[in-house]
N, C-alpha and C positions, 0 to 999 in steps of 0.2 A: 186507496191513497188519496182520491179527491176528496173523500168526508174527512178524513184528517187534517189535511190543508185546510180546509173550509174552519174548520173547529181551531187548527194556530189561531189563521186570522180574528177569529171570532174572541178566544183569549185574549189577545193583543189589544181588540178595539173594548172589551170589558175593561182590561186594565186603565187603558188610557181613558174611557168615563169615568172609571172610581177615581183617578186620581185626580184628574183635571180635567174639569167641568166646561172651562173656559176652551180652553187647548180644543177639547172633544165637539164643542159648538164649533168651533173653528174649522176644523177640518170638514166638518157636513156641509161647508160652503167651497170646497174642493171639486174637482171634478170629480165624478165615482172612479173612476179608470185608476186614482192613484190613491185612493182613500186607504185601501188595505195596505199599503206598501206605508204609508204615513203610520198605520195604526200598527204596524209590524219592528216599526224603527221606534218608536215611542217607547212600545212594549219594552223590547230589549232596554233602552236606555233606563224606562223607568227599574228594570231589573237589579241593572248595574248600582244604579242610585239610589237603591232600596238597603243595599249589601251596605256601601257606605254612609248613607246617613239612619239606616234604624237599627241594623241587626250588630249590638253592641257587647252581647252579650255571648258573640261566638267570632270566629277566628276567621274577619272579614277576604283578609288576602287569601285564606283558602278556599274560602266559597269564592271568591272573585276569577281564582285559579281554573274552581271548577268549571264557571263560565264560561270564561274563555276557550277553556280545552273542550268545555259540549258544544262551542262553536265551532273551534277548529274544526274538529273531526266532523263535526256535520256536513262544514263548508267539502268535505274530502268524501264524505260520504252520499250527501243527496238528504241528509233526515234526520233530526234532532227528535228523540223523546220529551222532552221539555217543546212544547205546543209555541214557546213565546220566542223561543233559538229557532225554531221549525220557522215557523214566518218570515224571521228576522233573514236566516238564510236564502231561504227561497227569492224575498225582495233582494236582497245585494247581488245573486245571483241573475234576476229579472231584468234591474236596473245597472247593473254592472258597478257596484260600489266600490271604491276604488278602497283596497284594504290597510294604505296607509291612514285615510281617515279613520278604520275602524280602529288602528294601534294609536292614532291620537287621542282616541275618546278612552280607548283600555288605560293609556299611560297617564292622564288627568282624571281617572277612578284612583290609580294608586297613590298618586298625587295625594289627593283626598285621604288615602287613608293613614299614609304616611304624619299630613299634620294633623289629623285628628289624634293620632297615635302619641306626636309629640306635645300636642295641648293637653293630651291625658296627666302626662308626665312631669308635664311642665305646671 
């Protein structure tokens, strides 16, 4: 179980270099003690924002759906198969994230998809 943890983290802080470079210099100037927990929240987030701003060509609220529910059930179970949910868990779990924030961040993804949906159309 400790190599799999090891290996979330490790996902999450790959993600967040590919994506931002800046962000990623950034946090090397972090204490170490809180880096992975930073690189684990990123992760997810970049996940979320991934669903809404590129993957246009599949049925975003369902994958965002499924997100969410491979969180739930992890937050219920201890372990998410998706390495970037594994992290993400384990940190709210660590730091005690308060789950109202994380339904703000899920409700301003749907937000998002919502107007992109209506600027399709419109």
């Amino acid at each position: 179980m400790k190599l799999y943890k090891e290996a979330s983290y490790s996902c999450s802080r790959m993600i967040t270099e590919k994506y931002s470079t800046s962000f990623s210099i950034g946090v090397r100037c972090l204490d170490p003690a809180i880096r992975d927990a930073v690189y684990a929240i990123y992760g997810f987030v970049r996940l979320a924002d991934e669903i809404v701003d590129t993957f246009h060509e599949y049925d975003k609220e369902k994958i965002l759906d499924r997100l969410v529910d491979d969180y739930r059930c992890s937050c219920e179970e201890g372990l998410s198969i998706n390495p970037v949910v594994n992290a993400f868990v384990h940190t709210v779990k660590k730091y005690g994230i308060d789950d109202s924030l994380i339904d703000s961040f899920i409700k301003s993804m749907r937000s998002d998809i919502e107007k992109k949906n209506l600027m399709k159309r419109g």
